[in-house]
C-alpha positions in Angstrom: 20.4 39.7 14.9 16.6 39.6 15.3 15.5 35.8 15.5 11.8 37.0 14.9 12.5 37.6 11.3 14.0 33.9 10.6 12.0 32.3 8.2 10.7 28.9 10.3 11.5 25.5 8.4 8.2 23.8 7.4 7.1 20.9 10.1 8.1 17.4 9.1 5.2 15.4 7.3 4.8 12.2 9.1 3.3 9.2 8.3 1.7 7.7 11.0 -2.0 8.7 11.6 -3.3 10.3 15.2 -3.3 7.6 17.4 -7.2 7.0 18.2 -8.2 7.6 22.2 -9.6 4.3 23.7 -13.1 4.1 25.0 -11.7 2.0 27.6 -8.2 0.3 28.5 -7.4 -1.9 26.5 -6.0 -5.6 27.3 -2.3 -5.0 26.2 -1.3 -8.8 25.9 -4.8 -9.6 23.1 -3.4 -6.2 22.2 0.3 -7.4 22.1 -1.0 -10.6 20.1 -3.6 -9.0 17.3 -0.6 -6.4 16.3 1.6 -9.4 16.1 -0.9 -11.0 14.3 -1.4 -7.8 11.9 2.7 -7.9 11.4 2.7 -11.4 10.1 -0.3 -11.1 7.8 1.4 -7.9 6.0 5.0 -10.0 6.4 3.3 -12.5 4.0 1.0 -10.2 1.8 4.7 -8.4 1.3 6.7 -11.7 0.5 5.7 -12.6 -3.1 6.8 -8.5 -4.3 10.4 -9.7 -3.2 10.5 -13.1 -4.3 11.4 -11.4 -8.1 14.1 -9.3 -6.9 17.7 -10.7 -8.0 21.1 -9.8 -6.5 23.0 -7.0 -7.7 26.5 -8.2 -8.8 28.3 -5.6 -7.7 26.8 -4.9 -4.2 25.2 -7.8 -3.9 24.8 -9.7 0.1 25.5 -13.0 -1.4 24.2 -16.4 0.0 23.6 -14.2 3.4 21.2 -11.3 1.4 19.1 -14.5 0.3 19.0 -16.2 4.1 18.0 -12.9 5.9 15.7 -11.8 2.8 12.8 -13.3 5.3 13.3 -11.3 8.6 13.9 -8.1 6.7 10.3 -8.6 5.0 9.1 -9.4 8.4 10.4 -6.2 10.3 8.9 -4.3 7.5 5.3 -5.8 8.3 6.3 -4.8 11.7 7.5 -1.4 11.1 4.0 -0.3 9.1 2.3 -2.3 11.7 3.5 0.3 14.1 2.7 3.5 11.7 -1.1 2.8 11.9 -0.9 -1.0 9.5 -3.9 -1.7 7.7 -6.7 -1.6 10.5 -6.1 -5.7 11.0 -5.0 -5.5 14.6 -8.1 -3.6 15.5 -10.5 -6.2 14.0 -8.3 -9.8 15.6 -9.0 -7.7 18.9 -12.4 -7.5 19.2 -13.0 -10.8 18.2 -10.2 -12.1 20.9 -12.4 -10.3 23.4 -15.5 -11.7 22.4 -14.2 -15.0 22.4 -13.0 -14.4 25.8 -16.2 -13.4 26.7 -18.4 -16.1 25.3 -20.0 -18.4 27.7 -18.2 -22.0 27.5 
């Protein structure tokens, strides 16, 4: 069998954008704390689109669907936080380092 003549399966398309090279190091706890930052602000921008959402009666998690409702909005935030988010991170860490910075 001549492997050569195998059609080859298209790549997978991916989501997340090229990660951008740093100019310089960066400071991975300010780094740590603007993603965090990032998740919680798209946590809360994504909390009002599930508020409307009922249970389904036949699948439906019960009293426990409506208690965790929360953390599973807030691992999404985190989860597009870490395909690229929405740029937040990047801004909340230059201004932490300026802050740092500026003369007291």
């Amino acid at each position: 069998m001549n492997l050569a003549a195998l059609p080859v399966p298209p790549q997978p398309f991916t989501h997340a954008p090229a990660p951008k090279p740093a100019a310089e190091p960066r400071d991975m706890r300010a780094w740590e704390t603007a993603r965090d930052f990032e998740a919680q602000f798209v946590s809360v921008l994504l909390q009002p689109m599930f508020e409307g959402t009922g249970q389904d009666d036949a699948f439906g998690g019960g009293p426990g669907e409506n208690m965790f409702r929360s953390l599973l909005v807030e691992q999404y935030g985190r989860e597009m936080v870490k395909s690229g988010g929405i740029g937040l991170a990047d801004v909340v860490y230059r201004e932490m380092l300026k802050m740092q910075e500026a003369p007291k």
